[in-house]
C-alpha positions as a Markdown table, in Angstrom:
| # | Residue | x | y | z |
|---|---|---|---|---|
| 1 | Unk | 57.8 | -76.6 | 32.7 |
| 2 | Unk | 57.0 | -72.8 | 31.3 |
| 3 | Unk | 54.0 | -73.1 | 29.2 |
| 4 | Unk | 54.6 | -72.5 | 25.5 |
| 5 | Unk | 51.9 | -69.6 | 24.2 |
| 6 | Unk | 50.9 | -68.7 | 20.8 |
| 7 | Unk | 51.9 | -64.7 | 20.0 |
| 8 | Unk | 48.5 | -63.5 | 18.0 |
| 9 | Unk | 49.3 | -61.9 | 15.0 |
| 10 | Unk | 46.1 | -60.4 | 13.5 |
| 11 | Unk | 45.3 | -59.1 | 9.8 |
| 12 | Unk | 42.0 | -56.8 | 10.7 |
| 13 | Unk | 39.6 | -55.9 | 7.6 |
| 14 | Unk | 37.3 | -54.1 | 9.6 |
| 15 | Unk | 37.2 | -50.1 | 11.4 |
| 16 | Unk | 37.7 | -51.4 | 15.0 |
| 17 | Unk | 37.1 | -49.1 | 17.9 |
| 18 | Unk | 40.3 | -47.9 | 19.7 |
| 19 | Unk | 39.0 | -49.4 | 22.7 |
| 20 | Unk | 39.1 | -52.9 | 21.6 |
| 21 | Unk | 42.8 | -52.8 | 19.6 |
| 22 | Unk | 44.3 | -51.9 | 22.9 |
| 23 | Unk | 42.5 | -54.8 | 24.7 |
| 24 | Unk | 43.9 | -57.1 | 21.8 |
| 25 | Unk | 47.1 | -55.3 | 22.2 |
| 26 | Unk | 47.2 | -55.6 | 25.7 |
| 27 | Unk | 46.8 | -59.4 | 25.5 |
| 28 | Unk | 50.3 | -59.5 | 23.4 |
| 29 | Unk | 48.5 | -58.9 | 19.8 |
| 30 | Unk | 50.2 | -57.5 | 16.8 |
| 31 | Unk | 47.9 | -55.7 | 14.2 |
| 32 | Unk | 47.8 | -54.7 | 10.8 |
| 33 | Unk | 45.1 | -53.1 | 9.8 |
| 34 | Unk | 43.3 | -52.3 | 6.5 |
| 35 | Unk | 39.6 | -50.7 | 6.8 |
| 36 | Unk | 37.3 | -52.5 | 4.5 |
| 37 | Unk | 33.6 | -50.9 | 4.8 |
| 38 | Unk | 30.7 | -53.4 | 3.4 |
| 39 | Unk | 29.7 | -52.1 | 0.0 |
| 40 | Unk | 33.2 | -50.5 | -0.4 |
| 41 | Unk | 35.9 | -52.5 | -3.1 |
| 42 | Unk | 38.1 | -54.9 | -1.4 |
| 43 | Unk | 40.9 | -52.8 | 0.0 |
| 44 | Unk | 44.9 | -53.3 | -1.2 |
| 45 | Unk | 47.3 | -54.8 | 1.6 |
| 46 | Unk | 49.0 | -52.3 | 3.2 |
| 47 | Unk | 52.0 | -54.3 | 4.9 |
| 48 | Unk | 53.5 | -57.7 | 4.9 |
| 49 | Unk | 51.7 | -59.9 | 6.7 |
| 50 | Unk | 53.1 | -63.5 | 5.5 |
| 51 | Unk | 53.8 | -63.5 | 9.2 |
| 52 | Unk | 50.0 | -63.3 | 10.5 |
| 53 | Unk | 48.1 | -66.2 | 11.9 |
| 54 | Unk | 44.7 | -64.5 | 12.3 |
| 55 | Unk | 42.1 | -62.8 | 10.4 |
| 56 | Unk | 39.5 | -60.5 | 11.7 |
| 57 | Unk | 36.7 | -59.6 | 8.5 |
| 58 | Unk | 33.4 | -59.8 | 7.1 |
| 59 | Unk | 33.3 | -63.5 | 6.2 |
| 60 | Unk | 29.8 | -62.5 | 4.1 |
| 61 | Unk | 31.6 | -60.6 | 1.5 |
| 62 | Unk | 35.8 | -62.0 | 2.0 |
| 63 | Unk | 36.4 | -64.8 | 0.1 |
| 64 | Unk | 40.3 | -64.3 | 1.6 |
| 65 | Unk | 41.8 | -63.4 | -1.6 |
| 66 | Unk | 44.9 | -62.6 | 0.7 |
| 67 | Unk | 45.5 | -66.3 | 1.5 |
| 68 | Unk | 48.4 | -66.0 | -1.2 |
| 69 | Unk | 50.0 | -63.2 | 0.8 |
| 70 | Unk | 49.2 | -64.9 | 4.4 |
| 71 | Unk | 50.6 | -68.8 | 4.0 |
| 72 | Unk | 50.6 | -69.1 | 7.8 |
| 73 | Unk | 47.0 | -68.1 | 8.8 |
| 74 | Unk | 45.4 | -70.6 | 10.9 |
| 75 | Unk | 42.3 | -68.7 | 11.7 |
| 76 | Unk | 39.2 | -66.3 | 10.8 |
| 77 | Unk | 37.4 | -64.7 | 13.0 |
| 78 | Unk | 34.2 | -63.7 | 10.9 |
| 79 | Unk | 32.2 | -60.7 | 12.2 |
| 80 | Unk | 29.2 | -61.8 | 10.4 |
| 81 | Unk | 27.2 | -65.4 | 11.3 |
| 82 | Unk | 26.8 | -65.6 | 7.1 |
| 83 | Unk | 30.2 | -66.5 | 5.6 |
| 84 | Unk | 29.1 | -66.5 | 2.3 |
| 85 | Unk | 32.3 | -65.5 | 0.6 |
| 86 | Unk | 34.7 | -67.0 | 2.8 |
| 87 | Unk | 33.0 | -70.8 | 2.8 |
| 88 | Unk | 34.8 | -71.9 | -1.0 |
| 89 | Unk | 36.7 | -74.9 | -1.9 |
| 90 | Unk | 40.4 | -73.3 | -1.2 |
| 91 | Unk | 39.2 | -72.4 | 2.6 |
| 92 | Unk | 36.7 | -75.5 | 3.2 |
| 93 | Unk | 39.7 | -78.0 | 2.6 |
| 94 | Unk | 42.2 | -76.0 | 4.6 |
| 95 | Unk | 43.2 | -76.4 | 7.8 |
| 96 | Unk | 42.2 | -72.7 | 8.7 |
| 97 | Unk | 39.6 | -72.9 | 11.7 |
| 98 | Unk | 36.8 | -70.5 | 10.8 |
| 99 | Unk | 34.6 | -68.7 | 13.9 |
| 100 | Unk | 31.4 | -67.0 | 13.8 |
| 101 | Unk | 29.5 | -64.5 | 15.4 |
| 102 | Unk | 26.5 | -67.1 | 16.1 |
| 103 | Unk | 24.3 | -65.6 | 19.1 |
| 104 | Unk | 25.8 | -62.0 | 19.2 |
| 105 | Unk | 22.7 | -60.9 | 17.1 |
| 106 | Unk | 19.6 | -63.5 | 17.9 |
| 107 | Unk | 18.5 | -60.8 | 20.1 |
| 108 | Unk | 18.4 | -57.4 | 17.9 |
| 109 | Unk | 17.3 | -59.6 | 14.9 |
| 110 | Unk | 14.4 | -61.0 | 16.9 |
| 111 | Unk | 13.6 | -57.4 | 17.7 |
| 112 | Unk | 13.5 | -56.9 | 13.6 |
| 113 | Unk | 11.5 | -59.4 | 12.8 |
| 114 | Unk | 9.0 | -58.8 | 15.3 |
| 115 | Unk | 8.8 | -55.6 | 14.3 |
| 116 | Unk | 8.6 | -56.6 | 10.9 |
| 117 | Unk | 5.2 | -58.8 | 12.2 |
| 118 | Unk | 3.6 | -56.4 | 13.7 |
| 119 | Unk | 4.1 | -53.6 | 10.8 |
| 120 | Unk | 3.0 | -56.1 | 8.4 |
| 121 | Unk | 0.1 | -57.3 | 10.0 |
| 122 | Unk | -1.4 | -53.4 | 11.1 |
| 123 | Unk | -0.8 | -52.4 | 7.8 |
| 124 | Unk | 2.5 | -49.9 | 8.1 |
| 125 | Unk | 3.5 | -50.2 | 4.5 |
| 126 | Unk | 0.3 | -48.4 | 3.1 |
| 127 | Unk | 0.3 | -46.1 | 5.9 |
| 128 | Unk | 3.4 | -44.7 | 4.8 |
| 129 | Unk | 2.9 | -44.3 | 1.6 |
| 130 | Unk | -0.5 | -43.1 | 2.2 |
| 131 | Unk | 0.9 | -40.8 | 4.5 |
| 132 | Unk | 3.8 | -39.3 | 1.8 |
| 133 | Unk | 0.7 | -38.8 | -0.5 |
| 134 | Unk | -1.3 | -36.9 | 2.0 |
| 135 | Unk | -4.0 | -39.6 | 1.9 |
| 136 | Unk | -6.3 | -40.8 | 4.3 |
| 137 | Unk | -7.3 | -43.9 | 3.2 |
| 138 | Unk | -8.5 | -47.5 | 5.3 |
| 139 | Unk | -5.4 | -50.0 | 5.9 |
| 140 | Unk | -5.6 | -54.1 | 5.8 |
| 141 | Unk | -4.9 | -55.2 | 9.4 |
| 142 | Unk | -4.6 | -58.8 | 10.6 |
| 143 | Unk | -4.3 | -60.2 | 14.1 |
| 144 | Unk | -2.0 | -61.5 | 15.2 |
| 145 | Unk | -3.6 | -63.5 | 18.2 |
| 146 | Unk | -4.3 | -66.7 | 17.2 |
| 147 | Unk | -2.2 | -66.3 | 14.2 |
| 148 | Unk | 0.5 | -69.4 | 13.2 |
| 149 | Unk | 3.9 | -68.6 | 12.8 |
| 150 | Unk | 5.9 | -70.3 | 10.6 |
| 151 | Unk | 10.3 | -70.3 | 11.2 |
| 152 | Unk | 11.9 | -72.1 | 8.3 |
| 153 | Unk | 15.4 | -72.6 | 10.2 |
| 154 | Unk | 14.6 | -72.8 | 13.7 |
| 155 | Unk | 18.3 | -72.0 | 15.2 |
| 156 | Unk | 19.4 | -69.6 | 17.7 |
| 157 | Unk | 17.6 | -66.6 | 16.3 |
| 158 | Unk | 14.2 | -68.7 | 15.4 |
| 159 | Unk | 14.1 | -69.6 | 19.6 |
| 160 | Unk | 14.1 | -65.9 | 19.9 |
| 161 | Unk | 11.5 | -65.0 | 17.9 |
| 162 | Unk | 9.4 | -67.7 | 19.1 |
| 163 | Unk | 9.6 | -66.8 | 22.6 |
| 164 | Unk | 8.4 | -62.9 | 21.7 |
| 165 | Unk | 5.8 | -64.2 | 19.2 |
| 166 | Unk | 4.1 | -66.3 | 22.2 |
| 167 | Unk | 3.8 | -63.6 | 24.3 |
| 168 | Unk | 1.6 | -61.9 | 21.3 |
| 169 | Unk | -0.2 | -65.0 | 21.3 |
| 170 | Unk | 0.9 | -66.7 | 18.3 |
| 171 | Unk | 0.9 | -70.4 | 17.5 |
| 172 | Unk | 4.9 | -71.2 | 16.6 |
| 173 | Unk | 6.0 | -73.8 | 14.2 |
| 174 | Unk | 10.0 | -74.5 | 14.1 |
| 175 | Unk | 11.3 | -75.7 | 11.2 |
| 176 | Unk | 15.1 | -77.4 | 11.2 |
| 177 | Unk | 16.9 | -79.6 | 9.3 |
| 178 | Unk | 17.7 | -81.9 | 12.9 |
| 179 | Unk | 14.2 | -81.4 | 15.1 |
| 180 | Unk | 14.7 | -82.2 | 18.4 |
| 181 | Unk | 11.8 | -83.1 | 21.0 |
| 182 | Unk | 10.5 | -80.1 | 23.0 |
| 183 | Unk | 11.6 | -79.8 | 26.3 |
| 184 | Unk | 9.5 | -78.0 | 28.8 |
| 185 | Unk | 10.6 | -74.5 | 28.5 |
| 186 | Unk | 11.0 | -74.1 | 24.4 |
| 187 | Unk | 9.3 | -71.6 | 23.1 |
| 188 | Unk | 7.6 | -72.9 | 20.0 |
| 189 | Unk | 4.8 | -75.5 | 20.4 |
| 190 | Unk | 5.7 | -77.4 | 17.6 |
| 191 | Unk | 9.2 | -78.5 | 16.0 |
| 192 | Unk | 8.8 | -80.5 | 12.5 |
| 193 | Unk | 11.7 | -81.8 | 9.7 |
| 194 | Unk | 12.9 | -79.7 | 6.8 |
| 195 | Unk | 11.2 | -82.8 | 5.3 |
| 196 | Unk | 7.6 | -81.0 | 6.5 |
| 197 | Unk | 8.5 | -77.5 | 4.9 |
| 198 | Unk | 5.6 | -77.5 | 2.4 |
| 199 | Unk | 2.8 | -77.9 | 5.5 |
| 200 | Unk | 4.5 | -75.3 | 7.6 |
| 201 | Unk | 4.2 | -73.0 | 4.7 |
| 202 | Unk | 0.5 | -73.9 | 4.1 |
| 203 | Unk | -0.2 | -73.0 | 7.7 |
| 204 | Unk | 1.7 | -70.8 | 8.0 |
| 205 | Unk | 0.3 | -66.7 | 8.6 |
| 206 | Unk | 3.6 | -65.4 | 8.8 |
| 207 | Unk | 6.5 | -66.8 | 7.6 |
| 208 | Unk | 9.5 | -66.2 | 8.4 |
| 209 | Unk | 12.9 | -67.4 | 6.7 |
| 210 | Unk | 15.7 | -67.4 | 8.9 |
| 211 | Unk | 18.2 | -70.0 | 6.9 |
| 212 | Unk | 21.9 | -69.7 | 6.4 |
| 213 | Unk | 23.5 | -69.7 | 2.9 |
| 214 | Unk | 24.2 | -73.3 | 1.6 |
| 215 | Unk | 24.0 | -75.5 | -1.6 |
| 216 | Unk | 20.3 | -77.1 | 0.1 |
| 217 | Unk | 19.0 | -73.5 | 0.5 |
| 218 | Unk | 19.8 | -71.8 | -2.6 |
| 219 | Unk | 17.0 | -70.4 | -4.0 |
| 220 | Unk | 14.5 | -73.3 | -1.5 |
| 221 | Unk | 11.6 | -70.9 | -1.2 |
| 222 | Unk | 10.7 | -71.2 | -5.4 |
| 223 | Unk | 7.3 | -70.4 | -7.2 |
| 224 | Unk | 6.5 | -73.9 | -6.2 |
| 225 | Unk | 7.1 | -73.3 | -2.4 |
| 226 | Unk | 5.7 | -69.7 | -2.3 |
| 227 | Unk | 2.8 | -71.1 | -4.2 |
| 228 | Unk | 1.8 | -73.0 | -0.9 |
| 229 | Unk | 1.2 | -69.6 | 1.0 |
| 230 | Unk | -2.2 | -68.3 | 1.8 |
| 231 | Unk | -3.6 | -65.1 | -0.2 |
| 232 | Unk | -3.4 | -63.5 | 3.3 |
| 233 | Unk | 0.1 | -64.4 | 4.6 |
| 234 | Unk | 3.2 | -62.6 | 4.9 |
| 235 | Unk | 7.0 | -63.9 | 4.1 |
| 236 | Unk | 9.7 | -62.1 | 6.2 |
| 237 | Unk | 13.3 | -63.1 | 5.2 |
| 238 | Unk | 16.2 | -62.4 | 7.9 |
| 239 | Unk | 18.5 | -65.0 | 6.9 |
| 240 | Unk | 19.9 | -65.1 | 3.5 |
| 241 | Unk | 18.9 | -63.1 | 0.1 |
| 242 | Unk | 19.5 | -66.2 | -1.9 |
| 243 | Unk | 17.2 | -68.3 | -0.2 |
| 244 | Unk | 14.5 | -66.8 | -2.3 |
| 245 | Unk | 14.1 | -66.7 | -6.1 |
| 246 | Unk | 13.5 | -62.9 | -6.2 |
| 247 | Unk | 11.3 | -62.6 | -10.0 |
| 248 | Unk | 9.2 | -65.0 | -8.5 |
| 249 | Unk | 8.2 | -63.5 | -5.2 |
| 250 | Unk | 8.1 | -60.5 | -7.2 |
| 251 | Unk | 5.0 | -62.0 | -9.3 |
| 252 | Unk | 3.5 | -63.1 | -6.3 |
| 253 | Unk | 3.3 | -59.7 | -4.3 |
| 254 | Unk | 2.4 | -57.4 | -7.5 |
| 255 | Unk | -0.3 | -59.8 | -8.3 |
| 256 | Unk | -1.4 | -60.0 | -5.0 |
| 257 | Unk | -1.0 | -63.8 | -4.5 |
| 258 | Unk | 0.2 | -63.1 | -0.8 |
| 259 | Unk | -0.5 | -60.5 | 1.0 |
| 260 | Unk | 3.2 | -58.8 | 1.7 |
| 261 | Unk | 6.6 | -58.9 | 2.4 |
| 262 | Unk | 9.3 | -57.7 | 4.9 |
| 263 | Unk | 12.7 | -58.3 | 3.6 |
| 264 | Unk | 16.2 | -57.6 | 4.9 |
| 265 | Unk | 18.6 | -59.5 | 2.7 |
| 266 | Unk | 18.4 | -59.9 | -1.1 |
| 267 | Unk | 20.8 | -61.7 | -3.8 |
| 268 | Unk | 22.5 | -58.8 | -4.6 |
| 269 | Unk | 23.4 | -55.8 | -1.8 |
| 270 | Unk | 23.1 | -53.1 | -2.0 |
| 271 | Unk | 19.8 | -53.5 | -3.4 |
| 272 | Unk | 20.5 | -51.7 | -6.5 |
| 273 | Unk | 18.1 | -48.0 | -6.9 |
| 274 | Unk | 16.2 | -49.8 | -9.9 |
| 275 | Unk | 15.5 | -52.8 | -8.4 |
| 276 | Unk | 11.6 | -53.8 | -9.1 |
| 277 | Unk | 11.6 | -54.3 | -5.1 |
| 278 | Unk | 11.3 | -51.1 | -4.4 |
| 279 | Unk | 8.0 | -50.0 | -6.4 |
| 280 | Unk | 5.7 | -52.8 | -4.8 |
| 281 | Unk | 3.3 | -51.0 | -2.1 |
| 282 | Unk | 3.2 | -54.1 | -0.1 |
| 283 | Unk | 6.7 | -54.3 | 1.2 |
| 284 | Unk | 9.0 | -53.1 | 4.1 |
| 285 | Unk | 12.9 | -53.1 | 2.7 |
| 286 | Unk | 15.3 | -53.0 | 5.4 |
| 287 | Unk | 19.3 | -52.4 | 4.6 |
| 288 | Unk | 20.5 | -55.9 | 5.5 |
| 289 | Unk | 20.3 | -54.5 | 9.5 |
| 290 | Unk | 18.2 | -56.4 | 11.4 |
| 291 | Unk | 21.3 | -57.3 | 13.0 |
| 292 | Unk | 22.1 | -54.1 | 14.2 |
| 293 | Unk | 22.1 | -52.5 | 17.7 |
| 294 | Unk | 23.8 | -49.8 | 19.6 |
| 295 | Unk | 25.7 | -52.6 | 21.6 |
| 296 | Unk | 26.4 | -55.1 | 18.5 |
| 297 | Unk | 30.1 | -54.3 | 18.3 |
| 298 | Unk | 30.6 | -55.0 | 22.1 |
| 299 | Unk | 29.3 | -58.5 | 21.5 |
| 300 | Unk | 31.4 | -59.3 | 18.3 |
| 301 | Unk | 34.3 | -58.2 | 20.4 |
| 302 | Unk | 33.6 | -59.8 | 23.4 |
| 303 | Unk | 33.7 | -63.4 | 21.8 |
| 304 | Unk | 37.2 | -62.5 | 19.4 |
| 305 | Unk | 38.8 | -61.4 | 22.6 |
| 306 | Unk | 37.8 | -64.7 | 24.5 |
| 307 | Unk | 38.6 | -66.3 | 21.5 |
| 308 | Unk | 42.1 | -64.7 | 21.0 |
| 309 | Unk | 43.0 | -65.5 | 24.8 |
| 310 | Unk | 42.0 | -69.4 | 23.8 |
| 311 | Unk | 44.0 | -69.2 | 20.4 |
| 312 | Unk | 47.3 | -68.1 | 22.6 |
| 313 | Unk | 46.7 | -70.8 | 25.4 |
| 314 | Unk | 45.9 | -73.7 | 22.6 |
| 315 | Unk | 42.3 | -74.2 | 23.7 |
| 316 | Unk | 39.3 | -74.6 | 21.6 |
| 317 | Unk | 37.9 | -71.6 | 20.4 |
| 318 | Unk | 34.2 | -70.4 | 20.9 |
| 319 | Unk | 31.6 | -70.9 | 17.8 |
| 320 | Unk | 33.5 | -72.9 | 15.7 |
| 321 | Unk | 31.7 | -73.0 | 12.0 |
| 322 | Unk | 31.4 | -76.7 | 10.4 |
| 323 | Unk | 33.2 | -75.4 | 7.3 |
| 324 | Unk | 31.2 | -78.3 | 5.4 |
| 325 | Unk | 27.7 | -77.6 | 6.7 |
| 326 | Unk | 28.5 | -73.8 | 6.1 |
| 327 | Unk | 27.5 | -72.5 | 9.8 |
């Protein structure tokens, strides 16, 4: 019996290498393609592609307006983890399968965030701006041996930061919505409930936010929840900008109520010039990268070609989102 295979018809939103469209090519693909860069206005469609059945985009800023244009798409292959656009009613109650890039970037934002620790805790915000002002002037530095760390959503990319924060010594606190027992090699020494958020916080020296975009985390870390943090803590936020109610962590910082902030996603991107974000001394702003490296595109592409191989033989396809849970 000759096995039946599916002919991959792909609608790409993104600049691809040339590298990778001849590998998708050379596995029978057919491609349209319409460059959409993030920040840029959503692009027109270029050709007809009522005959495409897959979607390679941004699924944190597509909320697949093309749908209309593209009756027989079956599935999106998001190049972000956050599909913060794409997750509406219209897609959720489809039948369109929705992939992430879950685990291609645990690693580089782990790095971040590290980083992000350390600058916080030897002071590198007032160094800088010291330094710009060609003043020599005493930092704050904290340790960070001994310190707790706090990971409020303790998924793929909290593991990885737990495992680098023990080798500096740290005590690590996991934070999920489904806490699991410890096995012998995790790398945090305690796992808790979302149901325990308000004593992580409390303990917490450094705080770290690593939650995906849903209806239970909109705007979770409030005055009330930020209120909970030590004078002499630090909130780092890798996961979503709308976790956090920005005027009120605002307050906080400029009066001093906690001791800093590293933050690489905010409710609106780009963070615009006159943002009050950028005048507080006490603050590293990162461009929504910490998911960046020199080798992040060879990841993305490494899963969408496995997963267009699967899509063609009728297999399941690698990180399939729960389109109800949002991740």
């Amino acid at each position: 019996m000759t096995k039946v295979t599916t002919i991959p018809k792909i609608y790409i939103r993104r600049t691809i290498p040339e590298k990778y469209l001849d590998k998708m090519i050379a596995l029978g693909a057919e491609l349209i393609i319409d460059p959409w860069q993030y920040g840029d206005p959503e692009p027109p469609i270029s050709e007809d592609i009522s005959n495409c059945n897959i979607v390679l985009t941004l699924g944190l800023t597509d909320s697949l307006s093309i749908l209309q244009d593209a009756p027989n798409i079956q599935w999106v292959q998001s190049l972000s983890v956050g599909l913060d656009a794409l997750l509406h009613e219209e897609v959720k109650n489809s039948e369109i399968i929705i992939t992430n890039t879950k685990g291609c970037t645990s690693v580089p934002i782990a790095e971040h965030t590290i980083a992000m620790i350390a600058g916080l805790a030897r002071g590198i915000p007032f160094m800088i701006r010291n330094q710009l002002h060609n003043r020599w002037a005493p930092t704050p530095i904290t340790d960070l041996a001994g310190s707790t760390l706090g990971i409020i959503g303790y998924g793929e990319i909290g593991k990885q930061i737990a495992k680098r924060a023990k080798s500096l010594d740290m005590f690590v606190i996991g934070c999920k919505k489904r806490p699991s027992f410890l096995s012998d090699n995790a790398p945090a020494d305690l796992i808790v409930g979302l149901d325990q958020i308000d004593d992580v916080i409390t303990k917490s020296d450094f705080l770290i936010l690593a939650l995906p975009s849903t209806p239970d985390t909109y705007q979770l870390i409030n005055q009330e929840k930020l209120a909970k943090m030590k004078e002499n803590s630090f909130l780092i936020n890798i996961g979503r900008g709308n976790t956090i109610v920005e005027e009120e962590l605002i307050h906080l910082l400029k009066e001093k109520k906690i001791a800093g902030a590293a933050l690489d996603v905010f409710e609106v991107e780009p963070l615009p010039k006159e943002h009050p974000l950028w005048e507080l001394e006490n603050i590293i702003i990162s461009p929504h990268n910490a998911f960046f490296s020199p080798n992040t595109i060879d990841r993305y592409m490494e899963v969408f070609l496995e997963n267009i191989q699967r899509f063609k033989d009728g297999k399941e396809l690698i990180n399939v989102v729960d389109k109800q849970l949002g991740y």
